[in-house]
TIZADREN-619375 format. One record per atom (N, C-alpha, C): atom name; x, y, z; residue in one letter. Coordinates in steps of 0.1 Angstrom, whole numbers, plus 5000, padded with zeros to 4 digits. Example, Ala and Ser with C-alpha at 12.3 -4.5 7.8 and 13.67 -1.06 7.14 Angstrom:
residues 2
+------+------+------+------+-----+
: atom :   px :   py :   pz : res :
+------+------+------+------+-----+
:    N : 5132 : 4943 : 5078 :   A :
:   CA : 5123 : 4955 : 5078 :   A :
:    C : 5132 : 4967 : 5078 :   A :
:    N : 5128 : 4978 : 5071 :   S :
:   CA : 5137 : 4989 : 5071 :   S :
:    C : 5129 : 5000 : 5079 :   S :
+------+------+------+------+-----+
end
This chain:
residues 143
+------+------+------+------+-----+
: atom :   px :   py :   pz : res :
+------+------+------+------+-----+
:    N : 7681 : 6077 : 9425 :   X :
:   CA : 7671 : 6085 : 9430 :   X :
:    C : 7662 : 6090 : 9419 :   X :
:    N : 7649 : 6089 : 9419 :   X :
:   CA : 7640 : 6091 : 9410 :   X :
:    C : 7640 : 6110 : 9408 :   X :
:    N : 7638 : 6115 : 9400 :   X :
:   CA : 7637 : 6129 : 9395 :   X :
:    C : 7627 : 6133 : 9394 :   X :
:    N : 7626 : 6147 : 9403 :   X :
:   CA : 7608 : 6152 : 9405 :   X :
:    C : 7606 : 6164 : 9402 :   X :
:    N : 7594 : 6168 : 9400 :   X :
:   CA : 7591 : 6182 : 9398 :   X :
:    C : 7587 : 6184 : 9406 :   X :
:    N : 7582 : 6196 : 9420 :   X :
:   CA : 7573 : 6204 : 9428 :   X :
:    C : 7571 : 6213 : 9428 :   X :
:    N : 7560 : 6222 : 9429 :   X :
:   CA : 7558 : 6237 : 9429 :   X :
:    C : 7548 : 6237 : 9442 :   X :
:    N : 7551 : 6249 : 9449 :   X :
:   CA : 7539 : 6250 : 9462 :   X :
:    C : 7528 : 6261 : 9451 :   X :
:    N : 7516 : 6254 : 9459 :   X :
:   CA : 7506 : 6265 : 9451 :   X :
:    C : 7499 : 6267 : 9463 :   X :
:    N : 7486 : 6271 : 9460 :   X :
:   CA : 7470 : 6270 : 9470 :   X :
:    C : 7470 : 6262 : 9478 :   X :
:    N : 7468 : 6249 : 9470 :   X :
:   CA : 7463 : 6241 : 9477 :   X :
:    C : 7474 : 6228 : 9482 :   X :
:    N : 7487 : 6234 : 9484 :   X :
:   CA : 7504 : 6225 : 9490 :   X :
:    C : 7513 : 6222 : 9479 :   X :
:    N : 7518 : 6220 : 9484 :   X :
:   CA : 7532 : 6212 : 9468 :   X :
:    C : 7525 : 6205 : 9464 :   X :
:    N : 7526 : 6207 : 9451 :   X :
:   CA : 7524 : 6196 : 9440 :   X :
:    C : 7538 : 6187 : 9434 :   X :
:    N : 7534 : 6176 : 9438 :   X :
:   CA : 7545 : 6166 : 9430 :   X :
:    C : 7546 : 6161 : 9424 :   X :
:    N : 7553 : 6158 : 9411 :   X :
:   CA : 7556 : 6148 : 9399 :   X :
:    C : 7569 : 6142 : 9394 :   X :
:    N : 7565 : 6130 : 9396 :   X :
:   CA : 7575 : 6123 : 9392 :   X :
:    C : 7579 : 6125 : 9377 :   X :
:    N : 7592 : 6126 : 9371 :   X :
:   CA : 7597 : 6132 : 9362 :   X :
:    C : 7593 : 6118 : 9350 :   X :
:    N : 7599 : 6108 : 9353 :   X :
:   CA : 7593 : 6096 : 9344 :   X :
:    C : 7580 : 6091 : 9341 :   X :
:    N : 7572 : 6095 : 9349 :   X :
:   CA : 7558 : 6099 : 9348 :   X :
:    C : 7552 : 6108 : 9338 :   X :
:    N : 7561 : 6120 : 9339 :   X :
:   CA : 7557 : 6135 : 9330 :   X :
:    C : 7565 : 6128 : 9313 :   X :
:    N : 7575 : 6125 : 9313 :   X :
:   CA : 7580 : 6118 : 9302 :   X :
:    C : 7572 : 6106 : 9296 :   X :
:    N : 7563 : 6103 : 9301 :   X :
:   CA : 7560 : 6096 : 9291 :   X :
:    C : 7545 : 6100 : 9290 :   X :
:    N : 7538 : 6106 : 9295 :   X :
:   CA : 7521 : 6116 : 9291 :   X :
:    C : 7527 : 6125 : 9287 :   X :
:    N : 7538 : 6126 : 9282 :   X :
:   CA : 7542 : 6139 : 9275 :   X :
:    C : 7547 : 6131 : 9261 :   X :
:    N : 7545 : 6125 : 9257 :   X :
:   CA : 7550 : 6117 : 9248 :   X :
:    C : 7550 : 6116 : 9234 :   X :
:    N : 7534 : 6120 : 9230 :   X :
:   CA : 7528 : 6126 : 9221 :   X :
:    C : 7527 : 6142 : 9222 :   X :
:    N : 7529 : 6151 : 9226 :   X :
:   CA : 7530 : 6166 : 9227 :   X :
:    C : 7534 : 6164 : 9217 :   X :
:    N : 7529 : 6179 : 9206 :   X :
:   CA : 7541 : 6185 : 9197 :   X :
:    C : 7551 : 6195 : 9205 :   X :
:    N : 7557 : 6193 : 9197 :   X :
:   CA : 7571 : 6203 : 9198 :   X :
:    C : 7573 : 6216 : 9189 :   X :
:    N : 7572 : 6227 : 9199 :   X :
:   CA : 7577 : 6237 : 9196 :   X :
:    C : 7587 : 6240 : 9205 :   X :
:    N : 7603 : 6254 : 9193 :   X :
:   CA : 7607 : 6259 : 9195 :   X :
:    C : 7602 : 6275 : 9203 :   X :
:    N : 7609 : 6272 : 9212 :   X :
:   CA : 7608 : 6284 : 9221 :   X :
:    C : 7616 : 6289 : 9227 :   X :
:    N : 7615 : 6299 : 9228 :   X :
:   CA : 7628 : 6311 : 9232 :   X :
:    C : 7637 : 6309 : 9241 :   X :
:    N : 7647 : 6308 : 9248 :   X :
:   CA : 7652 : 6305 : 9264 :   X :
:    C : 7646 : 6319 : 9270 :   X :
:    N : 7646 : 6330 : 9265 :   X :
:   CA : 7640 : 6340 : 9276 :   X :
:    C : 7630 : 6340 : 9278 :   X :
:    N : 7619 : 6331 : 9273 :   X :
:   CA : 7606 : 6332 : 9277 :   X :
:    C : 7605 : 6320 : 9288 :   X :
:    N : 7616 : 6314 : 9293 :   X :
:   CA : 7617 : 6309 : 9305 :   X :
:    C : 7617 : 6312 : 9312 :   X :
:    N : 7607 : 6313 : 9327 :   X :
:   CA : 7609 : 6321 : 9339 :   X :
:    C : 7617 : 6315 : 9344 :   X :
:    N : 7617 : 6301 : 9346 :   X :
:   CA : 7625 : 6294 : 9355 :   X :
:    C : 7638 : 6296 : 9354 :   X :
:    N : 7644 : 6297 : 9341 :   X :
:   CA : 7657 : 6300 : 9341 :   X :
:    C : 7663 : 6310 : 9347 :   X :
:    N : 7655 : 6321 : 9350 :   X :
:   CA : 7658 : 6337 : 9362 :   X :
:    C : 7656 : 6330 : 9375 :   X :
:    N : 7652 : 6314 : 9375 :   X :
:   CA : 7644 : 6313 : 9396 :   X :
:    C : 7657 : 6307 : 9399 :   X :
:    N : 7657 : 6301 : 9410 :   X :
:   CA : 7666 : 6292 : 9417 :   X :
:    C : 7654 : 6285 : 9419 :   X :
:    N : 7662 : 6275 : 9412 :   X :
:   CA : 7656 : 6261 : 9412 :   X :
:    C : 7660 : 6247 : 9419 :   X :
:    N : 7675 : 6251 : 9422 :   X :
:   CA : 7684 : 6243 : 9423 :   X :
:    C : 7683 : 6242 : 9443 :   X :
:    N : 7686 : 6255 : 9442 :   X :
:   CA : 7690 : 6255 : 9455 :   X :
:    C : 7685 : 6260 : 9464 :   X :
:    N : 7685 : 6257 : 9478 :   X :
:   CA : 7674 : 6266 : 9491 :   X :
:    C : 7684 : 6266 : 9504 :   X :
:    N : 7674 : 6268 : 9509 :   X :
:   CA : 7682 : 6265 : 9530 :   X :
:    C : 7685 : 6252 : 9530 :   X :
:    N : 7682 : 6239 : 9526 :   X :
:   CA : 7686 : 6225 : 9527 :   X :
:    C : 7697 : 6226 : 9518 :   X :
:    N : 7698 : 6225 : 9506 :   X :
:   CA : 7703 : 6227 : 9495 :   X :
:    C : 7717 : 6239 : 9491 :   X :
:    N : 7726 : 6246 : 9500 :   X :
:   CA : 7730 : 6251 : 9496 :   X :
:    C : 7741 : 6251 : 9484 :   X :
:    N : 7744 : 6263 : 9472 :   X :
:   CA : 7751 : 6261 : 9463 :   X :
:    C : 7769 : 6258 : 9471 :   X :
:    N : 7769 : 6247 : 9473 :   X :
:   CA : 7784 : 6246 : 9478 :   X :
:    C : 7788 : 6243 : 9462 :   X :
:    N : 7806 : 6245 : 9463 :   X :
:   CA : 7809 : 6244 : 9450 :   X :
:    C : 7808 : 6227 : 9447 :   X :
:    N : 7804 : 6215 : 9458 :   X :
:   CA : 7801 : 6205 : 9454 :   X :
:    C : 7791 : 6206 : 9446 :   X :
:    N : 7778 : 6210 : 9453 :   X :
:   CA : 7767 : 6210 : 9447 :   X :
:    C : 7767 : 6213 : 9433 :   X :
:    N : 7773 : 6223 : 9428 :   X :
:   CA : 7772 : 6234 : 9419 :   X :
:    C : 7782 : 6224 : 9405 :   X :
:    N : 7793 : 6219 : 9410 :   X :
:   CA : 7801 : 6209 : 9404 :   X :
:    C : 7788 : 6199 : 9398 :   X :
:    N : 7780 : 6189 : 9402 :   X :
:   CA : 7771 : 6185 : 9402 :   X :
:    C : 7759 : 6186 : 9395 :   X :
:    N : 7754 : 6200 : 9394 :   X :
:   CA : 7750 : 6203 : 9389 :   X :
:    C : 7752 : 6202 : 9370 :   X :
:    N : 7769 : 6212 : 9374 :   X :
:   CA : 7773 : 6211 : 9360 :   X :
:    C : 7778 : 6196 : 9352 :   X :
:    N : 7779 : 6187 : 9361 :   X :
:   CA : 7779 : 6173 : 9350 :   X :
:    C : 7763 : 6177 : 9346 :   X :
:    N : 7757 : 6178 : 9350 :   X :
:   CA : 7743 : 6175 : 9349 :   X :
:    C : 7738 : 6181 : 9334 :   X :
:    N : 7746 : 6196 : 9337 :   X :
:   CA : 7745 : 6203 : 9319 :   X :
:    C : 7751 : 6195 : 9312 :   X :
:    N : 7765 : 6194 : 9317 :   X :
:   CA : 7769 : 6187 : 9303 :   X :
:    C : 7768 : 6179 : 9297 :   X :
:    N : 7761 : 6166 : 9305 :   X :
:   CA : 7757 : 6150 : 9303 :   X :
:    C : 7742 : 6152 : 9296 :   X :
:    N : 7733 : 6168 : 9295 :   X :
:   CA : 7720 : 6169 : 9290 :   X :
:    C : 7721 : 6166 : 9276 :   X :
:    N : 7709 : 6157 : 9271 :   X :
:   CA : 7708 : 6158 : 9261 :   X :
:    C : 7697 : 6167 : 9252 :   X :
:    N : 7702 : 6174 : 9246 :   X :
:   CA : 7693 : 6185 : 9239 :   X :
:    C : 7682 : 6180 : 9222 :   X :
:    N : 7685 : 6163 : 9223 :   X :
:   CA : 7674 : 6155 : 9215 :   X :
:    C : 7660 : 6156 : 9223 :   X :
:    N : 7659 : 6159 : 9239 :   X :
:   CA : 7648 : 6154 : 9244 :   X :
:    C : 7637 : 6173 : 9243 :   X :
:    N : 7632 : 6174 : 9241 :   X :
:   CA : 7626 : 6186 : 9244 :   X :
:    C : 7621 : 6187 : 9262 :   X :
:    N : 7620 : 6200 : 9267 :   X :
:   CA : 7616 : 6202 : 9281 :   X :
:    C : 7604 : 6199 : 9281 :   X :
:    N : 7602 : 6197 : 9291 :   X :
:   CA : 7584 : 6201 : 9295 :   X :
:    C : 7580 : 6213 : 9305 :   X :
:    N : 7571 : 6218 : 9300 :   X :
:   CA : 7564 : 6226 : 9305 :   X :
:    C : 7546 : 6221 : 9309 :   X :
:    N : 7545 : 6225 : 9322 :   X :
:   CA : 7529 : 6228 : 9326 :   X :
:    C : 7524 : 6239 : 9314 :   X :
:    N : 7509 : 6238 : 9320 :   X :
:   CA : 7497 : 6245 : 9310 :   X :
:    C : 7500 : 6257 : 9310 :   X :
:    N : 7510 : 6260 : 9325 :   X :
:   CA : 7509 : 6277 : 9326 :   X :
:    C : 7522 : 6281 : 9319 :   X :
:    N : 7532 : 6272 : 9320 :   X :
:   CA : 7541 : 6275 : 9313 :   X :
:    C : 7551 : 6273 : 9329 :   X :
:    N : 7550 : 6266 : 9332 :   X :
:   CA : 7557 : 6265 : 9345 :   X :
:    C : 7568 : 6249 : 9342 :   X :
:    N : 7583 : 6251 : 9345 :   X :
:   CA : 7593 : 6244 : 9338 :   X :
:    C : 7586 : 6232 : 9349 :   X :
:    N : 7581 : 6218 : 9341 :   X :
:   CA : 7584 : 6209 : 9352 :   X :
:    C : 7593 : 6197 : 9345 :   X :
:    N : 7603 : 6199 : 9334 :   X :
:   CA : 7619 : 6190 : 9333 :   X :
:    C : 7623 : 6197 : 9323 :   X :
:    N : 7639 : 6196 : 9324 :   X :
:   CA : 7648 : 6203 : 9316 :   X :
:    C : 7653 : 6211 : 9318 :   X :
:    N : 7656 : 6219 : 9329 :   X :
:   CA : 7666 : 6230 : 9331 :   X :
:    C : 7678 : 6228 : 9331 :   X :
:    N : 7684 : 6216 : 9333 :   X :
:   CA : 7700 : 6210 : 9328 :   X :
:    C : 7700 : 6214 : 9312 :   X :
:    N : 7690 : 6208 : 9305 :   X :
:   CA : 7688 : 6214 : 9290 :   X :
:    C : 7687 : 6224 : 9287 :   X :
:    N : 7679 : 6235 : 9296 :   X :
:   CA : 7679 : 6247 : 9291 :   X :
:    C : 7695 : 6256 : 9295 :   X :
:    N : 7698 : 6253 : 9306 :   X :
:   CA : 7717 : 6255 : 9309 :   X :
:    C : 7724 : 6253 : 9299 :   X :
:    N : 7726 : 6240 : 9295 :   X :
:   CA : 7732 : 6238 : 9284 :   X :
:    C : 7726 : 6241 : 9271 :   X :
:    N : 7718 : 6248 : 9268 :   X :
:   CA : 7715 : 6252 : 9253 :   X :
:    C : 7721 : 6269 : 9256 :   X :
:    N : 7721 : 6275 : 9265 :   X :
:   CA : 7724 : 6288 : 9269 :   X :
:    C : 7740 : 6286 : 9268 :   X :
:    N : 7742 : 6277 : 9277 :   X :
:   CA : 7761 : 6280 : 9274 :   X :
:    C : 7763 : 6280 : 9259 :   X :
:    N : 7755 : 6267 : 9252 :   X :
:   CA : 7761 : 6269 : 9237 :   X :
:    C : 7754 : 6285 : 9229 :   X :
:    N : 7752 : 6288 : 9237 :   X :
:   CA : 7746 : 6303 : 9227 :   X :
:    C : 7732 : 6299 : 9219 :   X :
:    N : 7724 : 6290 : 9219 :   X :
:   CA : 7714 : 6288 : 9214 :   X :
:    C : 7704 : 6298 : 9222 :   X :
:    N : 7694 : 6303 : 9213 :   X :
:   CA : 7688 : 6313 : 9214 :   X :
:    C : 7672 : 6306 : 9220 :   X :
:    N : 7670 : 6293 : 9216 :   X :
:   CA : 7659 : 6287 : 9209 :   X :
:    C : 7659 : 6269 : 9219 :   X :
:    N : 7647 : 6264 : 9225 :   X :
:   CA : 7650 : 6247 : 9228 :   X :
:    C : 7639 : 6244 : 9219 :   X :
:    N : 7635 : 6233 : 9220 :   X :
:   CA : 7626 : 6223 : 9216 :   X :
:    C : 7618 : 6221 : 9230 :   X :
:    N : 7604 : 6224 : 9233 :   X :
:   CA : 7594 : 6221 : 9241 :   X :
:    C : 7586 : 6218 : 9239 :   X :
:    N : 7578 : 6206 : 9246 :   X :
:   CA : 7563 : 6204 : 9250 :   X :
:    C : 7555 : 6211 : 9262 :   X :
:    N : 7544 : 6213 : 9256 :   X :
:   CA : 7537 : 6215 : 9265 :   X :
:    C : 7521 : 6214 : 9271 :   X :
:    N : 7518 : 6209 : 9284 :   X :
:   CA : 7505 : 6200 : 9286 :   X :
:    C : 7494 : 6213 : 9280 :   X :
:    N : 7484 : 6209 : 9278 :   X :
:   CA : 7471 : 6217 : 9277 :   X :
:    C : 7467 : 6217 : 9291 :   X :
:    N : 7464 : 6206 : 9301 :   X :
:   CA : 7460 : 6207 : 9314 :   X :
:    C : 7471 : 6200 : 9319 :   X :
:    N : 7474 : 6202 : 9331 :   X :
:   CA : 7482 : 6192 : 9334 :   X :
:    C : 7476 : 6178 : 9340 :   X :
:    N : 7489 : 6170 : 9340 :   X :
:   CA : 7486 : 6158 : 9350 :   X :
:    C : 7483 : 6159 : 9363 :   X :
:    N : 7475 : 6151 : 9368 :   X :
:   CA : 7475 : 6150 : 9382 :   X :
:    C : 7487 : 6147 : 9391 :   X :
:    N : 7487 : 6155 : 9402 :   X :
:   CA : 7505 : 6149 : 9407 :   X :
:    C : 7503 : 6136 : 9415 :   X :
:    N : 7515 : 6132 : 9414 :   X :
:   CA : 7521 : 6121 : 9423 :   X :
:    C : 7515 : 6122 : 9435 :   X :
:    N : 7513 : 6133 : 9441 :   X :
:   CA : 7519 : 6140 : 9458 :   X :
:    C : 7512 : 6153 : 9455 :   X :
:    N : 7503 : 6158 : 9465 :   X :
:   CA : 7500 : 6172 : 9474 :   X :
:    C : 7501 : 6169 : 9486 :   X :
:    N : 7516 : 6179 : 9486 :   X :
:   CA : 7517 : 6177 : 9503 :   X :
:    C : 7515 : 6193 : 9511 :   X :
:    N : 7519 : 6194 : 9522 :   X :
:   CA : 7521 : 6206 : 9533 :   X :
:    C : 7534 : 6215 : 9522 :   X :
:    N : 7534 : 6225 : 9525 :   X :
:   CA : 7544 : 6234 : 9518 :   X :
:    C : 7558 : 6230 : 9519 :   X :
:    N : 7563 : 6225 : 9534 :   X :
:   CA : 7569 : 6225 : 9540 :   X :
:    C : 7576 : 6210 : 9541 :   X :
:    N : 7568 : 6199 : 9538 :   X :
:   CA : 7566 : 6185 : 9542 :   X :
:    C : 7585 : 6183 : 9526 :   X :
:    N : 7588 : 6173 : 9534 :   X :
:   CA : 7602 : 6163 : 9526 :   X :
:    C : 7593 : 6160 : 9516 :   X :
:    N : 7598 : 6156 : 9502 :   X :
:   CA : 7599 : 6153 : 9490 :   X :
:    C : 7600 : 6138 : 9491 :   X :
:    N : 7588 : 6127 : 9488 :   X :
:   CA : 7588 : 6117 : 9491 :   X :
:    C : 7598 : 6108 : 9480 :   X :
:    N : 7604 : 6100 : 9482 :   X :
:   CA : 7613 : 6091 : 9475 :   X :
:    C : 7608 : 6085 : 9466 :   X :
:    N : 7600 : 6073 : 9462 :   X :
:   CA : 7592 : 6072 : 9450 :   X :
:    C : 7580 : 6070 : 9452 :   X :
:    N : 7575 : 6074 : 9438 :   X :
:   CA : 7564 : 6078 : 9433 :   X :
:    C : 7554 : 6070 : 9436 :   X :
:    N : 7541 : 6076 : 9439 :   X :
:   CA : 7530 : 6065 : 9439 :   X :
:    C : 7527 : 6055 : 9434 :   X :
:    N : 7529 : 6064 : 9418 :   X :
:   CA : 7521 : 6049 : 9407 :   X :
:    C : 7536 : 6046 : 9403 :   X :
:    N : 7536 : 6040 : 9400 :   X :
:   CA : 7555 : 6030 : 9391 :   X :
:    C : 7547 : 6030 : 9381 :   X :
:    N : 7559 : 6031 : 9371 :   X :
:   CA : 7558 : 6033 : 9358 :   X :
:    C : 7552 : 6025 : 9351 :   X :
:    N : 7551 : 6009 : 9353 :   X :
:   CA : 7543 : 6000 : 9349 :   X :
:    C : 7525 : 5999 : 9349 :   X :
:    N : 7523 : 6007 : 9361 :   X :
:   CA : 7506 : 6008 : 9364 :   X :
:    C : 7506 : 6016 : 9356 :   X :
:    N : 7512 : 6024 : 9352 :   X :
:   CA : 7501 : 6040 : 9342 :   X :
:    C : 7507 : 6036 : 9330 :   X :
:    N : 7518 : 6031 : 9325 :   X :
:   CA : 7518 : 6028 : 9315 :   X :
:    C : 7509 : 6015 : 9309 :   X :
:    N : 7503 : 6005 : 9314 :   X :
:   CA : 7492 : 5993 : 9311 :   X :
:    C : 7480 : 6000 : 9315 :   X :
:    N : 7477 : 6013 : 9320 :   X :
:   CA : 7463 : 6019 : 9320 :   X :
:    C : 7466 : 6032 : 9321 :   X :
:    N : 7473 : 6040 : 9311 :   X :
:   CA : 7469 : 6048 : 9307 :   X :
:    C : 7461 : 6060 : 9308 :   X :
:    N : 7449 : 6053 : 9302 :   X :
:   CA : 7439 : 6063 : 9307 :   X :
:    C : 7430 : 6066 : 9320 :   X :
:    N : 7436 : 6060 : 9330 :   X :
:   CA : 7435 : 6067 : 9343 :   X :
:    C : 7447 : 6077 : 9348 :   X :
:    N : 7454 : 6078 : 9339 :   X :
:   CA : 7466 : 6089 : 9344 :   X :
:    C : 7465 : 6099 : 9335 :   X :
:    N : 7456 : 6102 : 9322 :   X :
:   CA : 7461 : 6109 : 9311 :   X :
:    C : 7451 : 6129 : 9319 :   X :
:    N : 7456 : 6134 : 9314 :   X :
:   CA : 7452 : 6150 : 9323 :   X :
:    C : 7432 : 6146 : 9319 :   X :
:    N : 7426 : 6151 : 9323 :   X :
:   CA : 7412 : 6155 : 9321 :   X :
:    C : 7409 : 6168 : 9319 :   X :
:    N : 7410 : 6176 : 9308 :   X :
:   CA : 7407 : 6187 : 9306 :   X :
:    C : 7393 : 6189 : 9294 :   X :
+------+------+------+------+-----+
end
């Protein structure tokens, strides 16, 4: 199953495909940044009314820390809003790291998906990785 980012804003969920954001994120520098200047790491991110933390779920989850690799830096939106890496940021927190490795967009990318607030999480992604990666610069942010 492909890995996504969404946030509801104004104007509906916004969607992004995670292998999408991984590679227009590609070139970003990388800075160290704090784990407490993570909001996300205070949200529930994980879980909702569909989603509850059963201790399956939560099992699950934690392969998820431990299998993170902390070579890749997270990404963050323009505003500073987590859209990959919270398995990374988990696991840099259990190990007592103070500090991750981040990118982050100047504008963001256009999403995959604006949907209804409410609407299912579509399965995959509009563009496949091969269209934006051979053109590029019809996917790169416009700011």
């Amino acid at each position: 199953m492909a890995h996504k980012h969404s946030r509801v804003t104004s104007a509906g969920r916004l969607v992004w495909f995670v292998e999408r954001l991984w590679y227009l994120a590609r070139d970003l520098p990388i800075e160290q940044l704090s784990i407490n200047q993570i909001a996300a790491f205070d949200q529930n991110c994980w879980f909702g009314p569909t989603t509850p933390p059963t201790c399956r779920a939560v099992a699950e989850h934690t392969r998820r820390i431990l299998n993170a690799d902390l070579n890749y830096p997270i990404i963050l939106s323009s505003e500073g809003y987590l859209m990959d890496g919270g398995h990374r940021i988990a696991k840099a927190y259990v190990l007592q790291h103070s500090t991750i490795s981040a990118v982050r967009f100047l504008c963001d990318p256009e999403p995959d998906y604006v949907l209804a607030p409410d609407a299912p999480l579509p399965a995959e992604p509009r563009l496949q990785v091969v269209d934006f990666k051979t053109n590029v610069s019809n996917y790169r942010p416009k700011c």
